[in-house]
VOSE-171302 format. One record per residue (C-alpha): x, y, z. Coordinates in steps of 0.5 Angstrom, whole numbers, padded with zeros to 4 digits, always signed. Layout:
# residues N
XYZ ...
***
This chain:
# residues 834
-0036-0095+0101 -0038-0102+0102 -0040-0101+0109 -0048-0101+0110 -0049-0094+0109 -0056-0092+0111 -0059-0086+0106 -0067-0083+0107 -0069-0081+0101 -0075-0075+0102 -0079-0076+0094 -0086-0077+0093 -0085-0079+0085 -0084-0087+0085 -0080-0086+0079 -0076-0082+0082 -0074-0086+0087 -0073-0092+0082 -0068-0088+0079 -0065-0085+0085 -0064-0092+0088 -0060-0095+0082 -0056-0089+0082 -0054-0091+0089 -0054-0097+0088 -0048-0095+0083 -0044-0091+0087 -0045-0095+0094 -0047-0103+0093 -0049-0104+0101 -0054-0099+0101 -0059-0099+0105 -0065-0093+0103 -0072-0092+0106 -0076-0088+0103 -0082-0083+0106 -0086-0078+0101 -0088-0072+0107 -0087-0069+0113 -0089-0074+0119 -0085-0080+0115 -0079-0075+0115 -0080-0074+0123 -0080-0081+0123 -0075-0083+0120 -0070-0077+0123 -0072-0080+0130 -0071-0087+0130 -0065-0088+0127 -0060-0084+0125 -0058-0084+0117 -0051-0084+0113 -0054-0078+0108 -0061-0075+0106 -0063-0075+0099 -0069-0069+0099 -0073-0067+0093 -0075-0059+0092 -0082-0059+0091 -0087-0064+0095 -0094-0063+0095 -0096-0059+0103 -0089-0059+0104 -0082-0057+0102 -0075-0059+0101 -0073-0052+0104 -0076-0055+0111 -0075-0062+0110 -0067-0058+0111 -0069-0054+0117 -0071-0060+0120 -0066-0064+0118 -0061-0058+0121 -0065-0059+0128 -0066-0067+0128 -0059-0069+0124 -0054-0063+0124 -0048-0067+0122 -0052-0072+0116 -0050-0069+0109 -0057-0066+0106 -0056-0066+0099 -0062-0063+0094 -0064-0068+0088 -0070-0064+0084 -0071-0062+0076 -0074-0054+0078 -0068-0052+0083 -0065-0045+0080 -0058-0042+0082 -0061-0037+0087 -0065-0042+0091 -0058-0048+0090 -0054-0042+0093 -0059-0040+0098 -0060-0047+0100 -0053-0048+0100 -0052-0042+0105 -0057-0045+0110 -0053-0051+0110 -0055-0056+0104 -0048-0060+0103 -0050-0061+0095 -0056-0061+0089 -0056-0065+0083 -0061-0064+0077 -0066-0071+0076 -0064-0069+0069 -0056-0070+0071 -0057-0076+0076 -0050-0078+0073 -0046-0073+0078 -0050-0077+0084 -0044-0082+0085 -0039-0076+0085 -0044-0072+0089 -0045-0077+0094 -0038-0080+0095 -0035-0072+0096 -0041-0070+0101 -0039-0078+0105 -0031-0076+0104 -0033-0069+0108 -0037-0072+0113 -0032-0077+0115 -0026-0071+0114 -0030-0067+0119 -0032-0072+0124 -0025-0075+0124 -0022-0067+0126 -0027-0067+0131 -0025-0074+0134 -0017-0071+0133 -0020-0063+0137 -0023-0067+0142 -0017-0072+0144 -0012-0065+0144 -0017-0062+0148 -0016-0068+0153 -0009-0068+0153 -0009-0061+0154 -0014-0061+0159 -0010-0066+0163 -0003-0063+0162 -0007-0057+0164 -0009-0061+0171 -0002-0063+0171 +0001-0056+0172 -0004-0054+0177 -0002-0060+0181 +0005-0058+0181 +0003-0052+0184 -0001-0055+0189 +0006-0058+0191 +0010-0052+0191 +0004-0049+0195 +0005-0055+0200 +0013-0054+0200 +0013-0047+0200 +0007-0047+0207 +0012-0054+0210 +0018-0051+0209 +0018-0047+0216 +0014-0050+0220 +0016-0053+0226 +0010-0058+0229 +0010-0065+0225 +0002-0064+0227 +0002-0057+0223 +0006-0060+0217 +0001-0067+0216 -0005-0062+0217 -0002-0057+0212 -0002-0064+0207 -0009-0066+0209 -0013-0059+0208 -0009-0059+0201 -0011-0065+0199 -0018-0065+0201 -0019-0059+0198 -0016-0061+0192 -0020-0067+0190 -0025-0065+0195 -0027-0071+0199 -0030-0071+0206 -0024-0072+0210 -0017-0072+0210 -0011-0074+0215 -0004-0077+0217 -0003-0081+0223 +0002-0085+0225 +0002-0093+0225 +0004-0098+0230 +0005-0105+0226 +0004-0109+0232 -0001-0106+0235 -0005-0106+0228 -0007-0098+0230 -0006-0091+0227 -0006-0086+0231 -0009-0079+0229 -0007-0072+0231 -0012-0068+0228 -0015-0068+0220 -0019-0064+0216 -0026-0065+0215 -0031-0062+0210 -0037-0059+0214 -0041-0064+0217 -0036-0069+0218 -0034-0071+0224 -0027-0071+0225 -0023-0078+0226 -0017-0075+0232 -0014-0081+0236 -0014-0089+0236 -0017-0093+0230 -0016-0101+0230 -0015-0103+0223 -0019-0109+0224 -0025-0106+0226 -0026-0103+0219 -0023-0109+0214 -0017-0114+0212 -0013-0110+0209 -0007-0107+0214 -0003-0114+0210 -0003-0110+0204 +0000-0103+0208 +0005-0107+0211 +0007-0109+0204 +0007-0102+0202 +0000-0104+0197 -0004-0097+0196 -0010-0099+0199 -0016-0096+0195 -0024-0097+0195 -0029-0093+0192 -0035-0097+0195 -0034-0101+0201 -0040-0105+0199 -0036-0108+0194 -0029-0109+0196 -0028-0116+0199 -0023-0113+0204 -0029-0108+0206 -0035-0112+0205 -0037-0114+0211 -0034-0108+0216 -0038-0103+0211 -0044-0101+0216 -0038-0099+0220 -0034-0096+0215 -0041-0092+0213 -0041-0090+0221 -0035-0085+0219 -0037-0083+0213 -0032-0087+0209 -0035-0091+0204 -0029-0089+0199 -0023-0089+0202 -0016-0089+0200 -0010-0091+0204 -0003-0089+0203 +0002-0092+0206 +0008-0088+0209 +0015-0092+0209 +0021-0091+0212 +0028-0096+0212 +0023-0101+0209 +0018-0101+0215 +0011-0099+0215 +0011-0092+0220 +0005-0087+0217 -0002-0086+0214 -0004-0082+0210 -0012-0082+0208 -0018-0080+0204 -0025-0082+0206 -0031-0080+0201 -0038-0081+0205 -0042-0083+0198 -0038-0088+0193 -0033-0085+0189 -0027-0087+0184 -0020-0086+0185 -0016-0085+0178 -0008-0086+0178 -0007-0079+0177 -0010-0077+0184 -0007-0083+0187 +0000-0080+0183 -0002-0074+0187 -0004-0077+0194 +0003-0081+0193 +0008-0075+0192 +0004-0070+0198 +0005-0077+0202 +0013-0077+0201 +0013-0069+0202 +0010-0070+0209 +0014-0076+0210 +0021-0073+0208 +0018-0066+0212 +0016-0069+0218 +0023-0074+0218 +0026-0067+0216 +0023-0064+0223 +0024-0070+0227 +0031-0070+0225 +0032-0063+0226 +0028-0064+0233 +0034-0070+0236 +0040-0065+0233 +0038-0060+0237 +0037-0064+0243 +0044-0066+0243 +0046-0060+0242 +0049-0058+0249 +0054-0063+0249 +0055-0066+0242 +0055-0059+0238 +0061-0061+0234 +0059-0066+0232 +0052-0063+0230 +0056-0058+0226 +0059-0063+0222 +0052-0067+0221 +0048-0061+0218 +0053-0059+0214 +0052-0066+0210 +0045-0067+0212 +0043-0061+0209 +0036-0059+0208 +0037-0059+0201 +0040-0064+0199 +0037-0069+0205 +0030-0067+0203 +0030-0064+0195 +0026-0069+0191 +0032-0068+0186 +0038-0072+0184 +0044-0069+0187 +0051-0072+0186 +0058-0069+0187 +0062-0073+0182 +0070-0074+0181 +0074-0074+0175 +0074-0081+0174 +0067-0082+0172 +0064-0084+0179 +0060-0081+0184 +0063-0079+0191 +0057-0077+0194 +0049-0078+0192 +0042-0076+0196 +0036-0080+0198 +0032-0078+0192 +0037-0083+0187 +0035-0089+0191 +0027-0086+0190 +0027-0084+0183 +0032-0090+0181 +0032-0096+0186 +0040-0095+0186 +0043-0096+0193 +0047-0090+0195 +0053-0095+0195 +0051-0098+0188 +0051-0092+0185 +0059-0091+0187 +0062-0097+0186 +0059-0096+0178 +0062-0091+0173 +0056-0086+0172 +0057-0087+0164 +0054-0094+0165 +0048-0092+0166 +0046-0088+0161 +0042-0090+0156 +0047-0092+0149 +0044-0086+0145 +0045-0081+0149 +0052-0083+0151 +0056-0079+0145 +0053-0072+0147 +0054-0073+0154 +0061-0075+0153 +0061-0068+0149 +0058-0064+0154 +0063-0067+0160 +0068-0065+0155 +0065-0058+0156 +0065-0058+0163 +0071-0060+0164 +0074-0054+0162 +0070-0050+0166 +0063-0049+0163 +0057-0049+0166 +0052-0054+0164 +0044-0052+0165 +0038-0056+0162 +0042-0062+0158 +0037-0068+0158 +0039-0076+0158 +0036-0082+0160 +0039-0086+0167 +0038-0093+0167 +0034-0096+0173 +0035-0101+0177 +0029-0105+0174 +0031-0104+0167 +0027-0098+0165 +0030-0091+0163 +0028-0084+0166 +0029-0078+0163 +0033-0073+0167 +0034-0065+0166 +0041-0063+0169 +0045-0057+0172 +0053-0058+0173 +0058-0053+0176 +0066-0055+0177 +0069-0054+0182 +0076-0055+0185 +0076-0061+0181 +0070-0065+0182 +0063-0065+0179 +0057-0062+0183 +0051-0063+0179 +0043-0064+0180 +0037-0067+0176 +0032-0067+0175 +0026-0072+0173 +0023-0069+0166 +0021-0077+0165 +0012-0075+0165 +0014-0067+0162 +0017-0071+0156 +0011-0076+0156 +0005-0071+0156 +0010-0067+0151 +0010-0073+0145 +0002-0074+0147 +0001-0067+0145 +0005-0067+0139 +0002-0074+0137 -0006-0070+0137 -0002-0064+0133 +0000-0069+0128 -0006-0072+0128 -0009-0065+0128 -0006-0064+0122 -0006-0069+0118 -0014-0068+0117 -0013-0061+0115 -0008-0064+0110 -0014-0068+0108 -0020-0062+0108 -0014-0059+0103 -0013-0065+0099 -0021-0065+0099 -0021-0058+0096 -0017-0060+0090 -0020-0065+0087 -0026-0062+0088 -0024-0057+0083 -0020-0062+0079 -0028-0066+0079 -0032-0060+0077 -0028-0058+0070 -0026-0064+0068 -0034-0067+0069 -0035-0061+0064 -0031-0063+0059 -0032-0070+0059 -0038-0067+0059 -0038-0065+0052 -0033-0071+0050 -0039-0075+0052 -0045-0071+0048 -0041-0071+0042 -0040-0078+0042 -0047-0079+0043 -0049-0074+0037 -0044-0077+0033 -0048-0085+0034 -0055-0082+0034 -0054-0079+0027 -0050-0085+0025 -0056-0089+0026 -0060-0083+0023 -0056-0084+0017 -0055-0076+0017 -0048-0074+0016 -0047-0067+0017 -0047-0065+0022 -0040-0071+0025 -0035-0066+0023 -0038-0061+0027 -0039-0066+0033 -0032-0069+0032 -0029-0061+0033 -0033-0060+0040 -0030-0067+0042 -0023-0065+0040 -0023-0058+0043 -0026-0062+0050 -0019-0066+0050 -0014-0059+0048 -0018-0056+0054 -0017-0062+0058 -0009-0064+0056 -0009-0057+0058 -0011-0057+0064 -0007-0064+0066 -0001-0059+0064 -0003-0054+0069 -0004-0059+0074 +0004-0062+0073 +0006-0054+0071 +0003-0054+0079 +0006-0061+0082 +0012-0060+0078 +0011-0066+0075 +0011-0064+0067 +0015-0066+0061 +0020-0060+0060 +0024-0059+0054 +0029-0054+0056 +0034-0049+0051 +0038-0044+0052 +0033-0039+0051 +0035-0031+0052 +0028-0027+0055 +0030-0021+0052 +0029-0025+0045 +0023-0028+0048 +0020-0021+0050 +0021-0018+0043 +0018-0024+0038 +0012-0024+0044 +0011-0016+0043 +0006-0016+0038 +0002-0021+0040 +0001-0018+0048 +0000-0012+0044 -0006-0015+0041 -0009-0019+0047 -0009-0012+0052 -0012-0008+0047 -0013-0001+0045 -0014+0002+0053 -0007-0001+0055 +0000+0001+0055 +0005-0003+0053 +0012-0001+0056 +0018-0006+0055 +0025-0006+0058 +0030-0010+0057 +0036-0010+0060 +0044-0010+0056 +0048-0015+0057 +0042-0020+0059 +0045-0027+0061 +0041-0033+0058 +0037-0038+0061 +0035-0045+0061 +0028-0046+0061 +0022-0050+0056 +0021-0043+0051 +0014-0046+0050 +0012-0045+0057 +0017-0039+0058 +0012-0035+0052 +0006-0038+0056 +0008-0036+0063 +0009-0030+0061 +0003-0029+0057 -0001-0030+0063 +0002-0025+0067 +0000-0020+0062 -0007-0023+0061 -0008-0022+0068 -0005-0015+0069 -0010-0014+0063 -0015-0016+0068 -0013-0012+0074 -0014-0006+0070 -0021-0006+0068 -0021+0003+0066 -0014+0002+0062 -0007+0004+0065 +0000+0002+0063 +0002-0006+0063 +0011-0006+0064 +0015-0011+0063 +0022-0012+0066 +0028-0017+0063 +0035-0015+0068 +0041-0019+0071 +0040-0022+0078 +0045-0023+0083 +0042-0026+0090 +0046-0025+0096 +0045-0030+0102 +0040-0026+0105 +0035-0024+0099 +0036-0032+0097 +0033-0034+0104 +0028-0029+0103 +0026-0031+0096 +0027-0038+0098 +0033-0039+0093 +0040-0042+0093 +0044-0036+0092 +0048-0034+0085 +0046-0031+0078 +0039-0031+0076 +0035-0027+0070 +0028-0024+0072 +0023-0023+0068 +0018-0018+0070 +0011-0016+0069 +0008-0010+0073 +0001-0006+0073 -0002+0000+0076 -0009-0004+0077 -0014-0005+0082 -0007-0010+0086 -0008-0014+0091 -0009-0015+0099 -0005-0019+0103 -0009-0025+0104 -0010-0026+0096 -0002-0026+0095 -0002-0031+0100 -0007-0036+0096 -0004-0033+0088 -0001-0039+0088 -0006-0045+0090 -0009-0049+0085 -0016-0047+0084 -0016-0041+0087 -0019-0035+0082 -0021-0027+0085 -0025-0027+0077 -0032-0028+0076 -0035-0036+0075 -0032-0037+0067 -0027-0033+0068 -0022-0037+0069 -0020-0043+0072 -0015-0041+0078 -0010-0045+0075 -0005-0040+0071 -0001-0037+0077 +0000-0045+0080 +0002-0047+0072 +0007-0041+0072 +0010-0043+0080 +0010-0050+0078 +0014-0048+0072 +0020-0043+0076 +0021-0048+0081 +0021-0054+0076 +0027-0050+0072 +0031-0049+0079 +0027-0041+0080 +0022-0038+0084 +0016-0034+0083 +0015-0028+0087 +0009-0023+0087 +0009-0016+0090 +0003-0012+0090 -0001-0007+0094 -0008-0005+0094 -0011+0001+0089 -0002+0001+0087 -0002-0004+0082 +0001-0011+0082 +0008-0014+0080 +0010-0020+0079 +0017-0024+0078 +0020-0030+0075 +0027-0031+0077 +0031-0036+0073 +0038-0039+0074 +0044-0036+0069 +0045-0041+0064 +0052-0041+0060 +0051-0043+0054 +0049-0040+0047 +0042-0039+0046 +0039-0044+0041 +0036-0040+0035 +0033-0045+0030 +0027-0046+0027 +0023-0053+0028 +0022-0055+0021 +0016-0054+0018 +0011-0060+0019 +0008-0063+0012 +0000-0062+0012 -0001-0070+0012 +0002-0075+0015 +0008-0078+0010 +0008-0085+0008 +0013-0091+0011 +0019-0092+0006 +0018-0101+0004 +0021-0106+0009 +0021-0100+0016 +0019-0103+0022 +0015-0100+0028 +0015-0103+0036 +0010-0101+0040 +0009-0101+0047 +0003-0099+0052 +0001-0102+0057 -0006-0098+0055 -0010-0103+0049 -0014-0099+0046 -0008-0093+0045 -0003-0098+0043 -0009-0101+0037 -0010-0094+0036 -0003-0092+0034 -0001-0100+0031 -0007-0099+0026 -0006-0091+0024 +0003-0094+0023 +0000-0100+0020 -0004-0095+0015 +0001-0091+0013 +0005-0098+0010 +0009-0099+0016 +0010-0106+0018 +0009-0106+0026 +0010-0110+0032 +0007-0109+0040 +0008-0110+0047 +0005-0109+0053 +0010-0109+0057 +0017-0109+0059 +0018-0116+0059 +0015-0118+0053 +0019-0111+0049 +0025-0115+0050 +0023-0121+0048 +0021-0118+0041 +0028-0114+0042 +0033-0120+0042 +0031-0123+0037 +0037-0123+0032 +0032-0123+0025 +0028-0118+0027 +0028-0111+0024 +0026-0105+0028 +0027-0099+0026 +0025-0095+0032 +0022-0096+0039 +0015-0092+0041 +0014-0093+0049 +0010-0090+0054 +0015-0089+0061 +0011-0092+0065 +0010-0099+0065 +0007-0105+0069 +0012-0111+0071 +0018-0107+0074 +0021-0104+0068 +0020-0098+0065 +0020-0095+0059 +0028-0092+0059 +0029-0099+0062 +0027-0102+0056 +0030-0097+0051 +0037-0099+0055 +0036-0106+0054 +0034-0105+0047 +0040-0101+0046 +0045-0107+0048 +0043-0111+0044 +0042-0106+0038 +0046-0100+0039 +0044-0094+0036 +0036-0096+0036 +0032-0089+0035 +0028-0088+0041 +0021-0084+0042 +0018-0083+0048 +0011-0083+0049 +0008-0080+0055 +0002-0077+0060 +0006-0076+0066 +0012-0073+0067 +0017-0079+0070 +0023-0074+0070 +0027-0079+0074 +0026-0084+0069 +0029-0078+0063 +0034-0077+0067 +0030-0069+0068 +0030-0068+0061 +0038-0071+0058 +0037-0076+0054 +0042-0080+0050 +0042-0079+0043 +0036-0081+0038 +0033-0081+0045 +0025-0076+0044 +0020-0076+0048 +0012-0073+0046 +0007-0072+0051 +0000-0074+0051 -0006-0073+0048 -0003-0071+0041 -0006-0072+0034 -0005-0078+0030 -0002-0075+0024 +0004-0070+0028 +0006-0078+0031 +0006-0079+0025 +0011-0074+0022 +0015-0075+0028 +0016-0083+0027 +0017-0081+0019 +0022-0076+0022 +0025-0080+0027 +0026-0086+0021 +0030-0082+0016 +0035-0078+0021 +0039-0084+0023 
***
């Protein structure tokens, strides 16, 4: 929000735009704003630059906001549009929404702007950035896709070479291959004569029109790169005009149609032998996964071509050497002469006996390196363990298929490997297979998953503060114009009506308590106070209750279970959670119809806990069941997210199932809905078995005021929140109790060990600045004073920090917001019970 932000207000009324402007300004401090106040400033403005967000009212003199949207969708389509008008209805807001409005704001209610603006610019970031992230997926998609599509092409090129007798044949094979697949003007082998400086062409391939270069070429006559061939450099230009190794032979270069080039040399024991080439009659770049390609067909035909020259000089011999020859084929075998993997056959000793010409290629590993050094020696340290395990299963005659490591090169670095091993006779005969790019594509996918991901988990993030914004803007809403009420008659000197305001004020803070108790119910974050509770005791005190809130129209049917083992649970929510259910199933059944419920015994076996996502044991279930309109499926799928309601605006908040999952999964069960549609709807809280006798008394009854402190008791109070521990300070200091306070843990304990100072009880807040929480504190007080009562005073739920609910003796919590006079029994309470 403190980048410059460009915002283009759309508004005719000056005042307006002062008012909109200080708003901005508010809620982004760079701000920079222009203001147009019709139609062709607003075409202007859209077509010189581009704006961050557009402010527009609804109603303009000759012209509208509902165009100023058409035209924004057509000029600026991903620049939120937010409407800011004192007329707009509900239906045109809706309306405007659906045609692609981000938002609107009353001009009566500019206090919402800054909340608006910030929302509309989080989501316009959310959206680009999963654009950004769809677009890399796309990329690395498309290039395992191109990827995949040249490994076929090499199959397709192994599989035409692979009977083919003429070395002329295979080289032309390989160029047509090439040139077709990177779709270049020409493409061809040719032996080189590093003496002579010439390379000598069969035949190539050519696209229409292209003169074909079969003979004798000299190097020099188009350029002075045959140095770097002979050092085995790739030679590559995509304009001839501009690469100083060709910039002065380029008109001859031109001559053949070759003003991109690439030159591929082939070698063969360390000594230029072949070429094979690319030409390209316009300028044309040469990425690394072409040259990649180019490299892997030049070693195919090479390693062909040495095949078939070999194969040419064995027959040759045949007449007279034809033992002999039978003795070679068998070691020089196709597969393992020419196969572009690793083939080996190891003893038991740990060392290679026997390794093909690819080790070389792939590792830099001479043959003879690699059979002086134990094969474990190469393998990367982490891979060691679980290739020792896997020799140990070859070893007693298993197979190996698909077990992967990395082998170390001969230049330090690792590759991955793919192996296949079958013993035999006592030796090892194994191929591998490099996997090294697969893995690499493999990570850069999972990497734009994740990134893909992680946006999404933001739009869901977005989703939910925005509700959480929404019904807590009402409330505080109701908090605020109460309190400006209360002063306006203050000043008026008009009384009557402050206890009426205050009402308001106070029931908009239970809502909002009651809303952050949902949202901890949900994140099962909320201070708990669980009892052995028995459900059927639970259901019958609830009965008349739940009868009264279903009304006439439904039926009530209770069943209770003999012998129903106890639960541990916070009997409060318990009565809550089920007193939603059955408002809920009162919902469903609009017409009348039975509401059921259910108290049984539990016992989840294996296979039920992984489909209920339990651990198996003992559990007590609790449920309520309808014959209303039910559910479908996609509905049952989102019950339990925060904010999520099928009921009509006002009629509910979309947090009561989320409340009620929180609150099972807290208390170590699970929440399981049931339903199909026009049948009904069931509900199930599954609750561990709990052994101990059900706690039955009774709260003692709370006297009407707050009592008074007895002469001498002294309070402590720490808060890290000044005004609260002023407000808590002077109410104890009014009821006659001589107080103390801190703000954090630190300055606590100074008070703490004073040896003079008396200190009846500590009231801390859990969380407290400075390293130390409010248990650590109580701990600390407690060494030095044993048996010090303790309350703590608490918004958020710091199960770790109260040890999940088991506190030490004399140790309580209450949970804010609370009323001053129930603080004030519970410190009075506290103080007499030592």
């Amino acid at each position: 929000m403190n980048d410059p932000l460009d915002v283009l207000i759309l508004e005719d009324s000056r005042f307006d735009v002062e008012l909109l402007t200080h708003a901005l300004a508010q809620a982004l401090p760079s701000v920079r704003t222009r203001v147009v106040r019709d139609e062709p400033g607003f075409v202007g403005a859209l077509a010189e630059q581009a704006y961050a967000l557009i402010l527009s009212d609804y109603e303009l003199p000759g012209f509208s906001g509902a165009h100023a949207l058409e035209l924004a969708r057509h000029m600026a389509p991903h620049t939120p549009f937010i409407f800011v008008s004192g007329v707009i209805g509900e239906d045109n807001a809706v309306e405007l929404l659906k045609s692609g409005a981000t938002d609107y704001v009353s001009k009566g209610r500019l206090a919402r702007l800054p909340v608006v603006v910030g929302r509309a610019l989080t989501e316009a970031a959310d959206r680009r950035a999963k654009s950004l992230v769809e677009r890399e997926l796309s990329v690395a998609q498309a290039a395992m896709a191109q990827a995949e599509a040249r490994r076929l092409s090499l199959m397709e090129l192994g599989d035409r070479i692979r009977d083919m007798d003429d070395p002329g044949d295979i080289a032309y094979a390989a160029s047509e291959l090439l040139g077709q697949r990177l779709n270049v003007d020409r493409a061809g082998y040719g032996l080189v004569d590093t003496a002579a400086e010439t390379v000598a062409i069969e035949r190539d391939w050519t696209a229409p029109g292209v003169t074909s270069l079969a003979g004798q070429l000299h190097f020099r006559d188009y350029g002075s790169y045959i140095e770097d061939l002979r050092r085995g450099v790739t030679v590559a230009f995509e304009n001839a005009h501009e690469d100083p190794r060709t910039r002065d032979t380029a008109h001859a270069l031109d001559a053949i149609s070759a003003r991109a080039v690439v030159n591929m040399p082939l070698t063969d024991g360390g000594g230029l032998v072949g070429l094979l080439y690319l030409n390209h009659g316009q300028v044309r770049p040469w990425s690394r996964d072409e040259l990649d390609f180019v490299r892997e067909v030049g070693d195919r035909v090479r390693s062909a071509i040495s095949r078939r020259e070999a194969q040419m000089q064995l027959q040759a011999l045949a007449a007279s050497l034809e033992h002999q020859v039978r003795e070679r084929t068998h070691e020089r075998d196709r597969t393992w002469a020419l196969s572009q993997d690793l083939l080996g056959v190891a003893n038991h000793e740990g060392y290679f006996i026997a390794v093909n010409p690819a080790w070389e290629k792939l590792l830099g590993w001479s043959p003879d390196e690699i059979r002086a050094m134990p094969f474990i020696d190469l393998l990367h340290p982490d891979d060691r363990r679980g290739t020792e395990v896997e020799l140990a299963r070859l070893s007693g005659g298993a197979r190996t298929t698909g077990f992967e490591n990395r082998y170390r090169t001969k230049a330090g670095d690792y590759r991955w490997l793919s192996w296949t091993a079958v013993p035999d006779n006592g030796f090892l005969y194994a191929v591998a297979r490099d996997i090294s790019e697969q893995k690499e594509r493999a990570a850069e996918l999972d990497a734009a998953r994740e990134q893909l991901r992680q946006s999404q988990k933001l739009e869901a993030v977005g989703q939910l503060t925005g509700g959480l914004a929404h019904d807590f803007n009402n409330l505080l809403a109701a908090i605020s114009g109460s309190l400006e009420l209360m002063r306006r008659r203050g000043i008026e000197g008009k009384p009557a009506d402050m206890e009426r305001y205050v009402g308001v004020a106070q029931g908009a803070v239970k809502r909002a308590a009651a809303l952050t108790h949902r949202l901890l119910a949900f994140s099962r974050r909320q201070t708990l106070e669980p009892k052995s509770v028995n459900a059927n005791r639970l259901v019958t005190d609830m009965e008349e209750l739940v009868r009264r809130t279903l009304g006439p129209h439904i039926t009530l049917e209770t069943v209770a279970a003999v012998g129903l083992w106890n639960v541990h649970a916070d009997p409060g929510q318990l009565e809550n959670a089920l007193l939603n259910l059955c408002i809920n199933g009162r919902d469903a059944m609009p017409e009348g119809g039975k509401l059921v419920v259910e108290t049984a015994n539990r016992w989840i076996d294996a296979r039920t806990a992984r489909e209920r996502d339990l651990p198996m044991g003992q559990y007590v279930s609790l449920t309520v069941s309808d014959n209303g309109v039910g559910m479908p499926s996609e509905v049952v799928a989102r019950a339990f997210d925060p904010f999520f309601t099928t009921k009509p605006i006002g009629m509910g908040t979309g947090l009561g199932l989320s409340m009620i999952y929180g609150f099972a999964k807290q208390s170590g069960g699970q929440v399981r809905i049931y339903s199909e549609v026009g049948a009904g709807t069931s509900v199930s809280i599954y609750l561990p078995r709990h052994d101990m006798q059900e706690d039955t008394a009774s709260p003692p009854a709370e006297a009407p005021q707050a009592p008074r402190a007895d002469q001498g008791d002294t309070v402590l109070v720490v808060d890290d929140e000044p005004a609260l521990r002023m407000i808590i300070v002077e109410v104890m200091q009014g009821l006659g109790y001589a107080t103390l306070e801190a703000g954090d843990g630190a300055e606590a304990l100074r008070i703490l060990q004073a040896p003079r100072q008396r200190i009846d009880l500590l009231v801390s807040d859990v969380g407290l600045p400075g390293g130390m929480n409010g248990r650590q504190v109580a701990d600390a007080a407690r060494t030095a004073r044993p048996g010090l009562k303790v309350l703590f005073i608490t918004g958020y739920a710091e199960n770790a920090v109260l040890s999940h609910g088991h506190l030490d003796p004399g140790m309580h919590v209450m949970t804010k917001p609370f009323e001053m006079d129930v603080l004030a029994r519970r410190v009075k309470q506290l103080i007499e019970s030592r």
